[in-house]
C-alpha positions in Angstrom: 0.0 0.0 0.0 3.4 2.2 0.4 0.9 5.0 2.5 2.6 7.6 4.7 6.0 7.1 2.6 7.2 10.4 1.2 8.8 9.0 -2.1 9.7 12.5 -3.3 13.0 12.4 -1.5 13.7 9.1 -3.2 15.8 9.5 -6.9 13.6 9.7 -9.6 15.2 6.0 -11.3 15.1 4.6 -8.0 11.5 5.3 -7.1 10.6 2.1 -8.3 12.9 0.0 -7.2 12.1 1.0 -4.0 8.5 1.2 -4.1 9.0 -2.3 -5.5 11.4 -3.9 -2.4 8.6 -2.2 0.2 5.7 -2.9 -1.5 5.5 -6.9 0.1 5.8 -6.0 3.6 3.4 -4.8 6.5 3.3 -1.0 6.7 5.2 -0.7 9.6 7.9 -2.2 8.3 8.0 -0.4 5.2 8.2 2.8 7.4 11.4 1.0 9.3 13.2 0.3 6.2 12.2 3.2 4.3 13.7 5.5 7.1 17.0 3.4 7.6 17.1 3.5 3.3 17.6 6.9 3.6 19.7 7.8 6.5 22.6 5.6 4.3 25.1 8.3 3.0 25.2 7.1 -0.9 23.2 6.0 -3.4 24.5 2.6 -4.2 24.7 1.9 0.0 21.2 3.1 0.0 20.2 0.6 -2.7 22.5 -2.0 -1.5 21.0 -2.2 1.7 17.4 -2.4 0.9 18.5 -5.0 -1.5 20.5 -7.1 0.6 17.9 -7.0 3.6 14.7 -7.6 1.9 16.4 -10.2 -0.3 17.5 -12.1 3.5 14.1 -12.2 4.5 12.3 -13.0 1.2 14.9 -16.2 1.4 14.1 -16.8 4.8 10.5 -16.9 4.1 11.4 -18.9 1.2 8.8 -17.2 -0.9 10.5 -14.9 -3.8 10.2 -10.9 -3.2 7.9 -10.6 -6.1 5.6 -12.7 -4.5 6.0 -11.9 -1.2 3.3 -10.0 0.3 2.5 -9.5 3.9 0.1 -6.9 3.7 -2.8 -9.3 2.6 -5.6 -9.3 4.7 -7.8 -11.8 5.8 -10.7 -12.0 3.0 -7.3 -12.0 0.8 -6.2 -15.1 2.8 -9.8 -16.2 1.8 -9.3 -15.5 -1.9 -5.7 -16.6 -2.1 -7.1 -20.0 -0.7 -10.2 -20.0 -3.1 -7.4 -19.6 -6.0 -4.7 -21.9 -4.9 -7.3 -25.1 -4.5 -9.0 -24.0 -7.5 -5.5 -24.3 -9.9 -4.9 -27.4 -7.8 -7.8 -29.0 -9.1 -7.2 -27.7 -12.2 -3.1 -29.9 -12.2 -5.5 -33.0 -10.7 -7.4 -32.9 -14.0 -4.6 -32.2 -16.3 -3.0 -35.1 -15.2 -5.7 -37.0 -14.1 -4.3 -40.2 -15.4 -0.7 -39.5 -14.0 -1.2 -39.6 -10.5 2.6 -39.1 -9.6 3.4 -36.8 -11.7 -0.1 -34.9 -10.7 1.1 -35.2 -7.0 4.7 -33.7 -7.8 2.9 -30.7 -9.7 1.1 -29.9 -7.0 3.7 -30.3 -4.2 5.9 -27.9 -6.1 2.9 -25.3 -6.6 1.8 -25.4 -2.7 6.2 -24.6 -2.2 5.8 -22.1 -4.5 3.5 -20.5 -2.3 5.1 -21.2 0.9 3.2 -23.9 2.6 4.2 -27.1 3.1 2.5 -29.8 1.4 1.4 -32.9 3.5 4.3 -35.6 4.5 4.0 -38.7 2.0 5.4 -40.6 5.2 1.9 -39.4 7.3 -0.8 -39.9 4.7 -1.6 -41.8 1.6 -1.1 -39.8 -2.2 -4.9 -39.7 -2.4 -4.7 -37.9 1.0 -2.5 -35.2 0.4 -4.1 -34.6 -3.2 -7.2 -34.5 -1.7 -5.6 -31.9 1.1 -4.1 -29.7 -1.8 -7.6 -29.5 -3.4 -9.5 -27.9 -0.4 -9.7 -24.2 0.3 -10.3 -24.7 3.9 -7.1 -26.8 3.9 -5.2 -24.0 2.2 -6.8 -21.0 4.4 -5.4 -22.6 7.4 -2.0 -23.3 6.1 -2.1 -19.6 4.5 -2.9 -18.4 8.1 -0.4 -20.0 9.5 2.6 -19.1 7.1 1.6 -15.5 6.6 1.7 -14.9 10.7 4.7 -16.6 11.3 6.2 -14.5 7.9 5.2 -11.6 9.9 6.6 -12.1 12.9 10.2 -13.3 11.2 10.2 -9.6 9.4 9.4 -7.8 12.6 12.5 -10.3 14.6 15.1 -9.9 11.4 14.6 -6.6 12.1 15.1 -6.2 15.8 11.5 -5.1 16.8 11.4 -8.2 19.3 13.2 -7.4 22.2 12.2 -6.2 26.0 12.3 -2.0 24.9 10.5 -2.9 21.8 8.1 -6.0 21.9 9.4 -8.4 24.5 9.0 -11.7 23.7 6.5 -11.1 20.4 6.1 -8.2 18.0 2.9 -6.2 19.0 1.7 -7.2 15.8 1.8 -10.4 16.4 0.0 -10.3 20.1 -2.5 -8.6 18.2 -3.3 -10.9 15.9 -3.0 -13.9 19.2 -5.9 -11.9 21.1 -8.3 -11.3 17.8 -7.9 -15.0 17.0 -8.5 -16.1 20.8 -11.6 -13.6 21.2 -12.8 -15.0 17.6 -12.5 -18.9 18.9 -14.6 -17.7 22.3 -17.0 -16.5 19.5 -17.1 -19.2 18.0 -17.1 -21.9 20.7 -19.9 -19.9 22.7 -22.1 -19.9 19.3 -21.3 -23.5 18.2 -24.0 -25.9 19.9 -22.9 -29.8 20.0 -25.8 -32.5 21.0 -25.2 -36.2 22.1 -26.9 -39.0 21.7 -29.0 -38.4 25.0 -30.2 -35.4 23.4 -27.9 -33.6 26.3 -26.7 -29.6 24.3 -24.0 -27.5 25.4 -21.7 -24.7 23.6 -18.4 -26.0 22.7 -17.3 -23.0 25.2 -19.0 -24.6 28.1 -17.5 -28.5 27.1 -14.0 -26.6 26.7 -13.8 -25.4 29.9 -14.3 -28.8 31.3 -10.8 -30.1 30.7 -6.9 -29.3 29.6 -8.0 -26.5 27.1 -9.2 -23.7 30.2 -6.0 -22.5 31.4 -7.0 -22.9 35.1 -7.4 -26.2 34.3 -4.5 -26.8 33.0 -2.3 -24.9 35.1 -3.7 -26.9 38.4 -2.9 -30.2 36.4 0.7 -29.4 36.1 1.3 -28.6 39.8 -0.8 -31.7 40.7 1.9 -33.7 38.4 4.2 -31.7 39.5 3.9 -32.3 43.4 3.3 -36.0 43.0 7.0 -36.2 41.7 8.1 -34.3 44.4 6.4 -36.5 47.1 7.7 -39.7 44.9 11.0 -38.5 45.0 11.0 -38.0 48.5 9.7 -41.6 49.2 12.3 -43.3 46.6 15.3 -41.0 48.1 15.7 -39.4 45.0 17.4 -36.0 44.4 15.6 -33.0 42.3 17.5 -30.1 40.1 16.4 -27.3 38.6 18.4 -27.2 34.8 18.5 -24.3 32.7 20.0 -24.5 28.9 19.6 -21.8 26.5 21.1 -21.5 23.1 24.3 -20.0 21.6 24.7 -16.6 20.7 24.6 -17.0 17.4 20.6 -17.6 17.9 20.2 -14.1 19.8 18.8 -11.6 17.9 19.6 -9.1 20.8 20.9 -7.8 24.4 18.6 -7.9 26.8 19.5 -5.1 28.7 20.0 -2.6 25.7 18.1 -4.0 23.2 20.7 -3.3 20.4 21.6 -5.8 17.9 23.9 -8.4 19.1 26.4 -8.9 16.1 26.9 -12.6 16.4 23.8 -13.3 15.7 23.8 -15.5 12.2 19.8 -14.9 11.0 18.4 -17.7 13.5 15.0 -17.7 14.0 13.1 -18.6 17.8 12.0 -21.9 15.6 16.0 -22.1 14.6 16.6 -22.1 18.4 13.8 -24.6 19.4 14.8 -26.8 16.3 18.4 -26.8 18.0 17.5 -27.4 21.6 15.2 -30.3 20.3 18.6 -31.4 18.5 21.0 -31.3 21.5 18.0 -33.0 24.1 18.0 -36.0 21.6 21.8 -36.6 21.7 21.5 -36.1 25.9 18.5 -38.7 25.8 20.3 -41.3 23.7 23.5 -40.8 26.2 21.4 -41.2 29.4 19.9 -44.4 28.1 22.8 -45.8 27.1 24.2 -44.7 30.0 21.7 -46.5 32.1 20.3 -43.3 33.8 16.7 -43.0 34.3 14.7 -39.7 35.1 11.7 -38.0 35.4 10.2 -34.3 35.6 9.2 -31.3 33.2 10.3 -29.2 30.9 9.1 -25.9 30.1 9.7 -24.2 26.9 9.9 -20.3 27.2 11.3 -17.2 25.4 14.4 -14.9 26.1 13.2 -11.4 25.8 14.1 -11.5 22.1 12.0 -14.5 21.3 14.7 -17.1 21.2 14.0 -20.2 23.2 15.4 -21.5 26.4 14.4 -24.7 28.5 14.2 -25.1 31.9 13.9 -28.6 33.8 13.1 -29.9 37.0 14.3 -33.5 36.9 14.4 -36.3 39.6 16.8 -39.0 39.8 18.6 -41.5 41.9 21.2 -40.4 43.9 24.1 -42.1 42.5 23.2 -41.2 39.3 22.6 -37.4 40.0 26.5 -36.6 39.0 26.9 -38.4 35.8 23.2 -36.7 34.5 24.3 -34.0 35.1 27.9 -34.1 33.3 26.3 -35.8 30.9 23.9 -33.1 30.3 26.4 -30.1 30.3 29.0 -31.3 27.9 26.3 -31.8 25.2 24.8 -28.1 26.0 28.4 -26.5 26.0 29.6 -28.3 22.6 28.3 -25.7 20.3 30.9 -22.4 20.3 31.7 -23.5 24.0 34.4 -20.9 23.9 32.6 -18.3 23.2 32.0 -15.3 26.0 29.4 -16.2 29.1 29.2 -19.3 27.5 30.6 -20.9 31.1 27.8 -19.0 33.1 25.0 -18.9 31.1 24.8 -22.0 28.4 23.8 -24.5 31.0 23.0 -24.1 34.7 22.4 -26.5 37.3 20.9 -25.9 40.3 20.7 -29.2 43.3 17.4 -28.3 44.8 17.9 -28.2 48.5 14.8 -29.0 50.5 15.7 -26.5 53.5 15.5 -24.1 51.3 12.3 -24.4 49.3 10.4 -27.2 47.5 10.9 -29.1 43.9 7.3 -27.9 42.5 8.2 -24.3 44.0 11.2 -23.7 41.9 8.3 -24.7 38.8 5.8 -23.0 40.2 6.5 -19.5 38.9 7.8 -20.6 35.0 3.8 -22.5 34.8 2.2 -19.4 35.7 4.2 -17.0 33.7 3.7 -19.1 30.7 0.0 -19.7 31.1 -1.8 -16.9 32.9 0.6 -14.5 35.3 -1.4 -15.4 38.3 0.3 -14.8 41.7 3.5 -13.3 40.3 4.7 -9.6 41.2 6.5 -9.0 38.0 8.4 -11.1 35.7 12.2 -11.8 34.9 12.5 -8.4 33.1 9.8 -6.3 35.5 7.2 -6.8 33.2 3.7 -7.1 33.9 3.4 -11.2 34.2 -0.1 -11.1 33.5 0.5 -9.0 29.7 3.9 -11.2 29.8 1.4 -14.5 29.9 -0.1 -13.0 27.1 3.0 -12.5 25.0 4.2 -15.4 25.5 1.1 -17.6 24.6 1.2 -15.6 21.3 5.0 -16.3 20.9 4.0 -20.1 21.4 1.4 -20.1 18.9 2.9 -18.2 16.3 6.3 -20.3 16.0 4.3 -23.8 17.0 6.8 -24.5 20.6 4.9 -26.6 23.0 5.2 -24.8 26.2 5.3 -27.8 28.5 6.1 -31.6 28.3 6.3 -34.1 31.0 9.5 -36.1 30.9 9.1 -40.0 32.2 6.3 -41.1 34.2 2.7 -42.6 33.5 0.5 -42.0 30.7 -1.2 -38.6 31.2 -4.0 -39.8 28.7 -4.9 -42.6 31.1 -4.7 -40.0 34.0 -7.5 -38.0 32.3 -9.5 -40.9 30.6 -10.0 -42.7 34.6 -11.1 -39.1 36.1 -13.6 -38.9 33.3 -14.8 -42.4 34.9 -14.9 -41.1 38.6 -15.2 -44.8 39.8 -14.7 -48.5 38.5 -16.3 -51.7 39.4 -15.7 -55.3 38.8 -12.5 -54.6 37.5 -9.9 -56.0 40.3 -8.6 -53.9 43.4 -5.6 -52.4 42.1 -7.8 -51.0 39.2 -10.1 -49.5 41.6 -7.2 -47.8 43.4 -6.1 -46.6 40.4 -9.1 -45.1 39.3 -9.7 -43.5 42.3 -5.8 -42.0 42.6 -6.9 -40.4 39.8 -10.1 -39.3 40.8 -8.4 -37.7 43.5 -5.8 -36.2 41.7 -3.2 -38.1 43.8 -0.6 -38.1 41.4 1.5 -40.5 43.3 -0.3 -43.1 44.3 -1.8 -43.1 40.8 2.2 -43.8 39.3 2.8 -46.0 42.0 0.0 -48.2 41.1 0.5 -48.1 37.5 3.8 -49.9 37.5 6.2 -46.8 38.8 7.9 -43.9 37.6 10.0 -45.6 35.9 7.9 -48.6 34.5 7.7 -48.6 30.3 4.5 -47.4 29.2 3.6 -50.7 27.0 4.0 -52.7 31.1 1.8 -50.5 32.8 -1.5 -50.7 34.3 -4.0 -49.1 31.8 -3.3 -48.2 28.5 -5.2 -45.5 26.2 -7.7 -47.6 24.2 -8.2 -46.2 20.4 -11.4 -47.5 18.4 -12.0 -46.8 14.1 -15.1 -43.9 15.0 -18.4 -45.5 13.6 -21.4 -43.4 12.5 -23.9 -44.5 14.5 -26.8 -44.0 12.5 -25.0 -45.7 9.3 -23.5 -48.1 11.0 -20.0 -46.9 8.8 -16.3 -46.3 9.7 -15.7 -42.7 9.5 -13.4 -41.9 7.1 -11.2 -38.2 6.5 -13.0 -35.8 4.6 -10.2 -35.7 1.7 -9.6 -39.5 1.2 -12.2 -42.6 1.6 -9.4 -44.7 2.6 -8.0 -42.5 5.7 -10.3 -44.6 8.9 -10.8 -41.9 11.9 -9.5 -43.7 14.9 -10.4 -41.5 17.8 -9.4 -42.3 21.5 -12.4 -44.1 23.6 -10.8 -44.9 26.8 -8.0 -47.1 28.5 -7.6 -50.9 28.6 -6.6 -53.3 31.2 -5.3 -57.0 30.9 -6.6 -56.5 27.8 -9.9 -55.5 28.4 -11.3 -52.4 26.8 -13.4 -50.0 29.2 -14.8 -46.9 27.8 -14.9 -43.6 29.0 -16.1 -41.9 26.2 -19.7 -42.7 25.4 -21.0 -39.9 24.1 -21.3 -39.2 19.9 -21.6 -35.4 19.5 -23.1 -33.8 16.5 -22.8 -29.7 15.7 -26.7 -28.8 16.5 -26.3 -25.2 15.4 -23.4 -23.1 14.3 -23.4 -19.6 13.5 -21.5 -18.1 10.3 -17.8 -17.6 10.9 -14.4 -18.6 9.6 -13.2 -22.7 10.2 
């Protein structure tokens, strides 16, 4: 839209080249780059730079600049994805009796585009043709790539840091609390009826489990404190672990919030990708090491967006030294040498009980990263309940599971039993099971199920997963884009083999007002 730019201070035989290099990117940015274009002292540095920098994020978008364009607004998404599906039927047809060669077509097209078309490994060629060929398929993948798009311009460009936008670009938060207040909408409007001819808003059956923040947050500290009081019986040790990426993957300082010039382009995603990377090797050395653990990690941004993970592990005594060595070496051997690498990289912290509990140290990273609750401030003196809000959006946008319970029983079976509330005829230990979790005594409930460290596959229950059957037809349901993809849907947990359901309920959509999917 190139609005508010005033273009006649820009050489007449450059106007367009300019116009042209600003013309794909949000108007705010255009503004940035259009001020830093002309505060360079030549013409050839001017040109240089806005070629050099919008070329670096066009290739990190991996959609070419005269393409690009992240000023599209939502009933564009809607037309883009209307026009994308409809040339996608349109390769289906042309080759309709090469079926390969019709999938390669339009796997290159939906690259072209930047999206990602469907993993071959995942789903069957009818599948991801079938996938390729549906607007609503494409709208949501559109979504998706043009807000993360966004929010890589507004991080290239050093407009995520804790004096700019800590954590997230305002941009993106914005976008975060329209599409939140939109799903409320949309679940409060969207009536689903059983079989018993029982109705309720989707908003009302969300806020009975995981998905209601309160919810959630309470389920984590119960798991949380049940490994503590575990760890206590077993005489294991706790420790608090912190490892953060290189420097490399910093886009800035957090006390200045200038740009830190070893960083090398990373993305957060770069930085997760990594950490995911160096926890594998640290997994596969532990196990072959012999060392068993058990705990959380939570995921959560520096004030420039980039990733660290913190961990609260337990583990027997004598094995507390070599974890941790173990653990450290594979943190520090990425540009170990580098400066603060020693002090900040990895940090280890033997959680004394004198001095304050296991699920304390926790406590304060679950609330920051799902709701602020009962925090004065956070790391940086922000507000934690705005910070909670940031980083939710942060989450979303770059797809970074906040939290994920390391070792331990099945948290699906947890959830499945306290949907039951009570079990009969099934054995005593079952019953005592059931009720643990009823309860929500995480302890007793591991302790019964084989133990912390007992192998999912030995213990107790299992989740039980049934092909979903139309019960008015009598027919396997099947995935809207391909016949042969069967719906398996989870039902409930077994035990010796015996299937017990907890889900008995079929719910249809009753009513659902207009609105996007």
């Amino acid at each position: 839209m190139l609005t508010g730019l005033n273009f006649a201070v820009v050489d007449w035989d450059d106007k367009e080249f300019v116009k042209g290099r600003l013309r794909p990117f949000p108007d705010f940015v255009q503004q940035k780059l259009f001020n830093h274009y002309l505060s360079m002292p030549s013409k050839r540095d001017r040109n240089a730079y806005l070629r050099e920098t919008t070329d670096s994020l066009a290739n990190k978008i991996s959609i070419p600049i005269k393409k690009l364009n992240l000023n599209v607004s939502e009933d564009g998404l809607r037309a883009d994805a209307k026009s994308f599906s409809s040339a996608c039927l349109s390769l289906r047809r042309f080759h309709i009796n090469e079926p390969e060669e019709a999938l390669l077509q339009l796997e290159q097209f939906a690259t072209i585009q930047g999206v990602k078309s469907p993993s071959r490994e995942s789903y069957s060629m009818e599948g991801i043709t079938g996938r390729l060929c549906d607007d609503k398929w494409w709208l949501r993948k559109l979504r998706k790539a043009h807000n993360r798009n966004v929010e890589l311009v507004y991080h290239h460009l050093n407009q995520v840091n804790r004096i700019k936008g800590i954590y997230c670009s305002n941009s993106t938060l914005k976008a975060r609390i329209n599409q939140k207040h939109f799903q409320q909408e949309y679940l409060a409007n969207t009536i689903a009826t059983n079989q018993d001819g029982q109705s309720f808003s989707l908003l009302e059956l969300s806020q009975k489990g995981v998905a209601d923040p309160k919810i959630r947050k309470a389920e984590l500290m119960v798991r949380a404190r049940g490994f503590e009081e575990l760890a206590k019986g077993l005489g294991h040790v706790a420790t608090f672990i912190t490892i953060t990426c290189p420097s490399k993957y910093h886009r800035s300082y957090s006390k200045s919030g200038m740009e830190n010039p070893n960083w090398e382009g990373y993305t957060p995603l770069d930085g997760q990708q990594y950490l995911n990377e160096v926890w594998k090797l640290i997994r596969s050395k532990l196990h072959r090491e012999g060392i068993r653990f058990y705990g959380f990690r939570v995921a959560e941004p520096q004030h420039d967006g980039t990733p660290h993970w913190h961990l609260l592990l337990f583990v027997e005594p004598e094995h507390y030294q070599g974890m941790t060595s173990i653990m450290r070496e594979y943190a520090m051997r990425e540009d170990s040498q580098e400066k603060g690498a020693d002090q900040h990289r990895f940090t280890e912290v033997k959680i004394d009980e004198s001095k304050g509990s296991a699920t304390g140290y926790i406590a304060k990273y679950i609330s920051k990263n799902i709701d602020g609750e009962n925090l004065d401030s956070g790391i940086y003196g922000e507000d934690p309940k705005n910070a909670a809000a940031r980083v939710d959006a942060w989450a979303a946008c770059w797809g970074i599971r906040q939290f994920q319970q390391l070792g331990g029983c099945s948290v699906t079976v947890w959830r499945e039993l306290r949907r039951l509330k009570s079990l009969l005829g099934e054995g005593k230990v079952a019953q005592q099971i059931t009720e643990a979790a009823d309860s929500s005594d995480w302890k007793s409930f591991t302790q019964l199920m084989g133990g912390v460290f007992c192998k999912r596959k030995e213990q107790a229950f299992q989740p039980h997963y049934e092909l979903s059957v139309d019960t008015d037809t009598g027919a396997v349901k099947t995935s809207q884009y391909c016949e042969s993809e069967l719906v398996r849907a989870l039902k409930g947990v077994t035990i010796a083999g015996k299937a017990i359901i907890t889900r008995l309920h079929e719910w249809r959509i009753a009513f659902q007002v207009p609105c996007a999917p």
